[in-house]
C-alpha positions in Angstrom: 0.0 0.0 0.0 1.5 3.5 -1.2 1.7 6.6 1.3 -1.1 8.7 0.0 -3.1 5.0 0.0 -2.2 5.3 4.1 -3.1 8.6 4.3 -7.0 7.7 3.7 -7.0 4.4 6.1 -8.6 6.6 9.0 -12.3 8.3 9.2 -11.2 11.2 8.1 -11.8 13.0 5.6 -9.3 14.1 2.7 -10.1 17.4 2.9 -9.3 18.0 6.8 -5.9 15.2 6.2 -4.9 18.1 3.6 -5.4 21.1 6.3 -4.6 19.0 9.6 -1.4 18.3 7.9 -0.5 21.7 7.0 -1.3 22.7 10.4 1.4 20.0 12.3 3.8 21.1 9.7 3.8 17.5 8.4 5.8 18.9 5.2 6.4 15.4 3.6 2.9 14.6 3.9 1.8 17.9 2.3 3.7 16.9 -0.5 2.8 13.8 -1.3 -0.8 14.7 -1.2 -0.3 17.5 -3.4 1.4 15.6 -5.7 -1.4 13.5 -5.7 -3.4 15.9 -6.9 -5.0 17.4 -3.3 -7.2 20.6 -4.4 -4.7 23.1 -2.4 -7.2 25.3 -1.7 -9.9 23.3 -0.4 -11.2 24.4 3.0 -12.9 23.1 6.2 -16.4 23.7 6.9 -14.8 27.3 9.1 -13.4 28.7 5.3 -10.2 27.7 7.1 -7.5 26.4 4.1 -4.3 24.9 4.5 -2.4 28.1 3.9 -3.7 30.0 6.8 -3.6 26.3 8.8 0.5 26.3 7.8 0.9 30.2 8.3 -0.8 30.5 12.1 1.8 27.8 13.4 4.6 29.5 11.7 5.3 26.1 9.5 7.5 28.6 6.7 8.5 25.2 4.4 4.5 24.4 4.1 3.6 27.4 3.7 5.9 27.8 0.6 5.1 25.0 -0.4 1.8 25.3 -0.8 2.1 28.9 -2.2 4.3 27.1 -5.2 1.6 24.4 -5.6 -0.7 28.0 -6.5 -2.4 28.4 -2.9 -4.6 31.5 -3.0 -2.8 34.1 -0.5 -5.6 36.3 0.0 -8.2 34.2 0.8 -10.5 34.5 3.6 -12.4 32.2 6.2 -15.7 32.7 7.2 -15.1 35.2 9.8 -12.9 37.1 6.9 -9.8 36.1 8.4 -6.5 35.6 5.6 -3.7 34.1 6.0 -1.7 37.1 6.7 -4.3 37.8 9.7 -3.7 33.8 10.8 0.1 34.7 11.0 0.1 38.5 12.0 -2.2 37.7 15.2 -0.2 34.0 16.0 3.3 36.6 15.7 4.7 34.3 13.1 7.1 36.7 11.8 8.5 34.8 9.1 5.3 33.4 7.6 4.4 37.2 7.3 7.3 38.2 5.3 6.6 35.2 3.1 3.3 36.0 2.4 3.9 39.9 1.7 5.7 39.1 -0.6 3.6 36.8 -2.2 1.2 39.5 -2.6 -0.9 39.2 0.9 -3.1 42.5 1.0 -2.0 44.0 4.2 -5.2 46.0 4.0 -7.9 43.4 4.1 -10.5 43.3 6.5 -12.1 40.8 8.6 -16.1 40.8 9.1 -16.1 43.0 11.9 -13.3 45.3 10.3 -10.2 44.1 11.7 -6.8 44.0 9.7 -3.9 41.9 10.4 -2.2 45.3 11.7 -4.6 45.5 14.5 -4.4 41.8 15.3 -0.6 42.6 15.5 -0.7 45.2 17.5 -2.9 44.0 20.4 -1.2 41.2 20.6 2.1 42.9 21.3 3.4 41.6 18.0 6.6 44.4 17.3 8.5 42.1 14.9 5.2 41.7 12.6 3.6 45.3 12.8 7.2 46.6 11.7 6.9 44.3 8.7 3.3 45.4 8.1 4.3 49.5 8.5 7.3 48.9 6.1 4.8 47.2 3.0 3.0 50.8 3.5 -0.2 49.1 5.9 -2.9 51.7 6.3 -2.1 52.8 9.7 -5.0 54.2 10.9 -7.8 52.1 9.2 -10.8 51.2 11.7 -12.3 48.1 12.6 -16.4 48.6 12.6 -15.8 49.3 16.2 -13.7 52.3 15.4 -10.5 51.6 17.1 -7.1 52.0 15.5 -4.4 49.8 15.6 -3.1 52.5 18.0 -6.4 52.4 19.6 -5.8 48.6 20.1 -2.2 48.4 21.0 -2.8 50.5 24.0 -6.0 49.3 24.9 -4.1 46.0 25.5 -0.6 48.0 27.1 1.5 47.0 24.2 4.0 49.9 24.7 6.2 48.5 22.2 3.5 48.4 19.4 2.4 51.8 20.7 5.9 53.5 20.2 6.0 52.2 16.9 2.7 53.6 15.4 3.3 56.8 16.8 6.6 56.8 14.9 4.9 55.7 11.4 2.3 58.6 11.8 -0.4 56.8 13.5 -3.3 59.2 14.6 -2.9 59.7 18.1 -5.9 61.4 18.4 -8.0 58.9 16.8 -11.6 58.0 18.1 -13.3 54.5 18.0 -16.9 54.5 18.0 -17.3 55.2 21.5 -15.4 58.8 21.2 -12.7 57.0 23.0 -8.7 57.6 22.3 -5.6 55.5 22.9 -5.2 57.7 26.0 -8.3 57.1 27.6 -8.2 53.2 26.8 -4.4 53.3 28.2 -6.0 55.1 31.3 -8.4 53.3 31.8 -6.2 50.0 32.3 -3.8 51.1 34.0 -1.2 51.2 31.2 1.5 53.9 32.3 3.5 53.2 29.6 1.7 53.6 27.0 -0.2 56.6 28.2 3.4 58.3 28.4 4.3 57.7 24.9 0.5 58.9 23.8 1.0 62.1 26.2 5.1 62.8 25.0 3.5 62.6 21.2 0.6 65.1 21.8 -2.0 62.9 22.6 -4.9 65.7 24.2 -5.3 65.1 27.6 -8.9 66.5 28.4 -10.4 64.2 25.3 -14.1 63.0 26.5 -15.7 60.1 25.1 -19.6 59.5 24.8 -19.3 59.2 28.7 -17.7 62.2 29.1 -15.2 61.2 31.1 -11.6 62.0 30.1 -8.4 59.5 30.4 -7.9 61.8 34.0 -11.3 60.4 35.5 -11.0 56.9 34.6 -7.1 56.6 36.1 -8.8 58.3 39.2 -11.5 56.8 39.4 -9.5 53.5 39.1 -7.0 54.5 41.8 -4.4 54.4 39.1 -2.5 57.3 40.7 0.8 57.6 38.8 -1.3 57.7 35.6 -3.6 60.7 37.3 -0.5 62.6 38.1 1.1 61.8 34.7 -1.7 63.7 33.2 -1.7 66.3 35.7 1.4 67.2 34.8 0.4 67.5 31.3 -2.7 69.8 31.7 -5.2 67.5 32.8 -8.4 69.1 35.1 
């Protein structure tokens, strides 16, 4: 009995042996399979394809691989998700570079908005949001909730990924849907950091968001003292 003969001995279906083997990084396997004649861009019942399977575990070899064998790079799941978002949001550096310059739209957007910059940058990904800011990402695009990468990255205290929006030109005044700015959302968690960099790079200090509260009443509020008297310093009332 041949390998790709083996392959199909178990319950499972050829379509998921073709993804599930892309995601363990089972590169031998993906090639025999594809050499076979295994559709590479068939996808689970999520929209998830073997591509984005390889990319989000960082498996470089498979995913160039499968990008040779013609795998569609800009392909999206059912929640809108490509490849490049798989890899951006899993850090997977390498994968990233690979598929950017495959021709992996930086710019596309997930179903509620998202692009792989913001999945980046609130996950504290510096090595990939460099990558993304050097291809010429649209640093400021919103997600259907309005936030910003910037928005995002300090939201979640990624100082890092803060300092370097701020130095591609990111918005630092930007407002997500709820009138909100990367200061107030740094604030409001208790992110010092970041709130310095936002406040060093202009960001306005007495901003109010559909609460009206500024980034000064939610660090009080929160007992987050250094942060109050970080924006005291700066103007705050």
């Amino acid at each position: 009995m041949g390998f790709f003969s083996s392959l199909f001995e178990s319950d499972e279906k050829p379509v998921a042996k073709v993804i599930e083997v892309s995601r363990s990084g089972e590169i031998e396997k993906v090639k025999s399979l594809l050499a076979e004649g295994a559709d590479v861009n068939v996808s689970g019942e999520d929209g998830v394809t073997a591509l984005m399977a390889a990319c989000e575990n960082g498996h470089v070899g498979v995913a160039e691989l499968l990008l040779t064998y013609g795998a569609a790079v800009n392909t999206q799941d059912k929640d809108g998700w490509s490849a490049l978002m798989h890899a951006s949001w899993h850090g997977q550096a390498e994968v990233v570079q690979v598929l950017l310059k495959q021709g992996a739209d930086p710019n596309v957007k997930s179903r509620n908005g998202v692009t792989a910059l913001m999945r980046a940058s609130e996950k504290g990904h510096s090595g990939v949001v460099g990558l993304l800011l050097n291809r010429g990402v649209e640093v400021d695009a919103k997600a259907n909730d309005g936030a910003t990468a910037l928005i995002r990255a300090a939201w979640h205290g990624q100082a890092g990924v803060v300092g370097l929006l701020l130095n591609h030109g990111a918005d630092v005044n930007a407002r997500d849907n709820n009138a909100a700015t990367a200061l107030i959302r740094a604030a409001w968690h208790g992110h010092i950091r970041a709130a310095e960099l936002l406040v060093h790079k202009g960001a306005d200090v007495n901003a109010r968001d559909n609460m009206n509260a500024t980034a000064w009443m939610y660090a009080s509020n929160n007992k987050l003292s250094k942060i109050a008297e970080l924006l005291e310093k700066h103007g705050a009332r």
